[in-house]
C-alpha positions as CSV (number, residue, x, y, z in Angstrom):
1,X,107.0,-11.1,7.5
2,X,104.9,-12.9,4.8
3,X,104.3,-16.0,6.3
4,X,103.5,-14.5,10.0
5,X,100.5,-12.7,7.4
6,X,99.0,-16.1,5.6
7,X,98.8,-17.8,9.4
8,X,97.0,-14.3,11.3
9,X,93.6,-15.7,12.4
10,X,91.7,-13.7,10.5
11,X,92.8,-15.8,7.3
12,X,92.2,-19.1,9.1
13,X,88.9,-18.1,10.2
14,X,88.0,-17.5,6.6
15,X,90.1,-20.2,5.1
16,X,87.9,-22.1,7.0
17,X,84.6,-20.5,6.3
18,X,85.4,-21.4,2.7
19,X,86.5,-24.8,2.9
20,X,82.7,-25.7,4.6
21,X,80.7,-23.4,2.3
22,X,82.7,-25.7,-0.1
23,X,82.7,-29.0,1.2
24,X,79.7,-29.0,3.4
25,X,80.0,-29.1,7.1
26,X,79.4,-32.9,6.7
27,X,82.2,-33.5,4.8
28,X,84.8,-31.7,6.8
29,X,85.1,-34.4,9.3
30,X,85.4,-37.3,6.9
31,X,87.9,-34.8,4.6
32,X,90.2,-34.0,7.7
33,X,89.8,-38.7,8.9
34,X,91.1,-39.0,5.2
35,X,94.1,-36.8,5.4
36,X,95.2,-38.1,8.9
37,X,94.8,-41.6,7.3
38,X,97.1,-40.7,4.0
39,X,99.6,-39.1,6.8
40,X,99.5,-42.1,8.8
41,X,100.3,-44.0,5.7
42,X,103.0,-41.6,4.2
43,X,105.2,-42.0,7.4
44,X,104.4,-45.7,7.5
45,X,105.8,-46.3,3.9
46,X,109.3,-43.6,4.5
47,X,109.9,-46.0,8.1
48,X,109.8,-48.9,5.6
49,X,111.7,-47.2,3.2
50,X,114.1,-46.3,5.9
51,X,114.5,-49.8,7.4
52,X,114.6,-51.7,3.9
53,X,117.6,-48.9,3.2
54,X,119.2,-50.2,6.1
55,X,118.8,-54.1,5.4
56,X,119.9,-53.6,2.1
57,X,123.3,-51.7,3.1
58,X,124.2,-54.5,5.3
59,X,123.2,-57.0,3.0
60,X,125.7,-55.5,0.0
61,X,128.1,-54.7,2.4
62,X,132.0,-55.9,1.2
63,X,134.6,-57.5,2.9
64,X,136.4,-53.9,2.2
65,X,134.3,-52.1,3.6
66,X,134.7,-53.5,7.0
67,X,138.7,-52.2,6.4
C-alpha cells in the first residue's frame, strides 16, 4: 500500500512543516487563495470548453446525421 504510506499523518504533518519553514506562515494563506483561484478558473474554462463542444456539434451537424 504505497499511496496509503505518502497520505499517513505523520508525512502531512511534516509536508506541512516544510511548506511554512519555506514559504513563511504569511504566505501560506495567500499560496493556498491562489490555488483555489486557478481551480476555480481551470473548471470554469473545461465547462466552457464543454458547452462550446456542444454548440459546435449542433452547429456542423448534417442532414445525414439526423438519418
Amino acid at each position: 500500500m504505497f499511496l496509503g504510506d505518502i497520505f499517513s499523518p505523520d508525512i502531512v504533518i511534516a509536508a506541512i512543516i516544510v511548506a511554512v519553514l519555506i514559504f513563511g506562515g504569511a504566505a501560506i494563506p495567500k499560496l493556498a487563495k491562489s490555488l483555489g483561484s486557478a481551480k476555480t478558473e481551470f473548471e470554469k474554462g473545461l465547462k466552457e470548453g464543454k458547452d462550446s463542444g456542444v454548440t459546435k456539434a449542433a452547429e456542423t451537424k448534417t442532414p445525414e446525421d439526423e438519418k
